[in-house]
N, C-alpha and C positions, 0 to 999 in steps of 0.2 A: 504494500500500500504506500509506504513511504518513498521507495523506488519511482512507480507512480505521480507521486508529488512534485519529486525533484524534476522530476521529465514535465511534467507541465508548467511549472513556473521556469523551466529555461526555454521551451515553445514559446510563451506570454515575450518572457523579456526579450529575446530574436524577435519577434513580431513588432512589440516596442520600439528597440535602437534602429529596423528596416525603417520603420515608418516614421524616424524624428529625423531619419536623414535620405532626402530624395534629390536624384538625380536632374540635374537641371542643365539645359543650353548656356554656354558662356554669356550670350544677350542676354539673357534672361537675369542677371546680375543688377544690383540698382546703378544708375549711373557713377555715383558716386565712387562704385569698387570697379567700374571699367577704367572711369577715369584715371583713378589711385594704379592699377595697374599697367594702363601705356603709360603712364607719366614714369612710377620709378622701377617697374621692368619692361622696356621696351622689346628687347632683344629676347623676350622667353614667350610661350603662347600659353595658354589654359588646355590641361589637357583632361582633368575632371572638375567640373564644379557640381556642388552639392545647396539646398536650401537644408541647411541643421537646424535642428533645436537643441543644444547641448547644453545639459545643465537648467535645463525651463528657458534658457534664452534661446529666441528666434533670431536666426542669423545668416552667415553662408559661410562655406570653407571652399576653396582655390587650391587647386597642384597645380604647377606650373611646370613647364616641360624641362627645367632645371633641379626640378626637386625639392624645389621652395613652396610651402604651405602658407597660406594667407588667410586668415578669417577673417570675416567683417561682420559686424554689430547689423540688425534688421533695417538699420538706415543705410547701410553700406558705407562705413565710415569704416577703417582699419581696426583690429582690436587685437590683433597677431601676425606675429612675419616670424618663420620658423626656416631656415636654409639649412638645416640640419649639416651644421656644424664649416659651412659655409659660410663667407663675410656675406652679406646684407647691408641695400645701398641704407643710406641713412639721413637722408633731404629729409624727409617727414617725421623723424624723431625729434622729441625735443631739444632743444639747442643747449639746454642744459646739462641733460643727459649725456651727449655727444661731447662735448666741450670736459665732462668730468675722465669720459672713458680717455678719450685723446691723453688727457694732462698725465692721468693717474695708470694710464694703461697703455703707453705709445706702441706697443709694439703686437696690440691683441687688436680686433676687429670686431663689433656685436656681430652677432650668429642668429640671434632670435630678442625675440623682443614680445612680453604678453602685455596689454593692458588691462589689469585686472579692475575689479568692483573698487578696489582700497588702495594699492598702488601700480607699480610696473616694474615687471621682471624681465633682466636683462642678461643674455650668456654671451659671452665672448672666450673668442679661440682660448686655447690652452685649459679647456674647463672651467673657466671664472664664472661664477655668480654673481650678479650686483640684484641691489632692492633699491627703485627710490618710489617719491611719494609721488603722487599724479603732477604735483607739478616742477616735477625735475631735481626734486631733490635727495639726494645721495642715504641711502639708513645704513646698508648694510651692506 
């Protein structure tokens, strides 16, 4: 009976995670994340896009044919740049942020960049972590 259970509450949640992330046409994108995407990756194409819900927020997720991950917030506004372990250009970060890694980190590159609910999480080559707050300031 308990066998049974397990097997249906992992049918439920696969039926779940299908349906909070559906397959979508690159147009099909708000202006705002096509824009964000010829503007600071010209030279990569979209090779899946998705409309997510991750976490209760409505949004989208990007692959790009370089291997760079992109979400954007349900307005299409940037909310992730993931180049898995790749530099990532950096025009559209804060100028704060950028000007801290430059000083304090000349010789690493950000790689990924989340903007969370509280602050912004930042990875740069050689394994670095940084934390700052939404508006560019350094914690940890």
């Amino acid at each position: 009976m308990e066998t049974k259970n397990i097997f249906a509450f992992l049918l439920l949640f696969a039926a779940m995670t299908m349906s909070a992330q559906k397959k979508i046409d690159p147009s099909e994108l708000p202006p705002a994340s096509i824009n964000f995407l010829r503007e600071h990756f010209p030279s990569t194409t979209v090779t899946k896009a998705k409309k997510d819900a991750e976490h209760g927020e409505k949004g989208y997720e990007v692959i790009l044919s370089d291997g760079t991950e992109v979400e954007f917030w349900k307005d299409g506004k940037w909310r992730e740049v993931d180049g898995k372990d790749n530099p990532i250009p950096t025009a559209y970060i804060d100028r704060k942020i950028v000007d801290y890694v430059a000083k304090n980190y000349p010789k690493n590159k950000i790689t990924h960049i989340d903007y969370g609910h509280k602050d912004v999480d930042v990875d740069l080559t050689g394994k670095i972590d940084l934390e700052f707050t939404k508006e560019g300031t350094f914690i940890k």
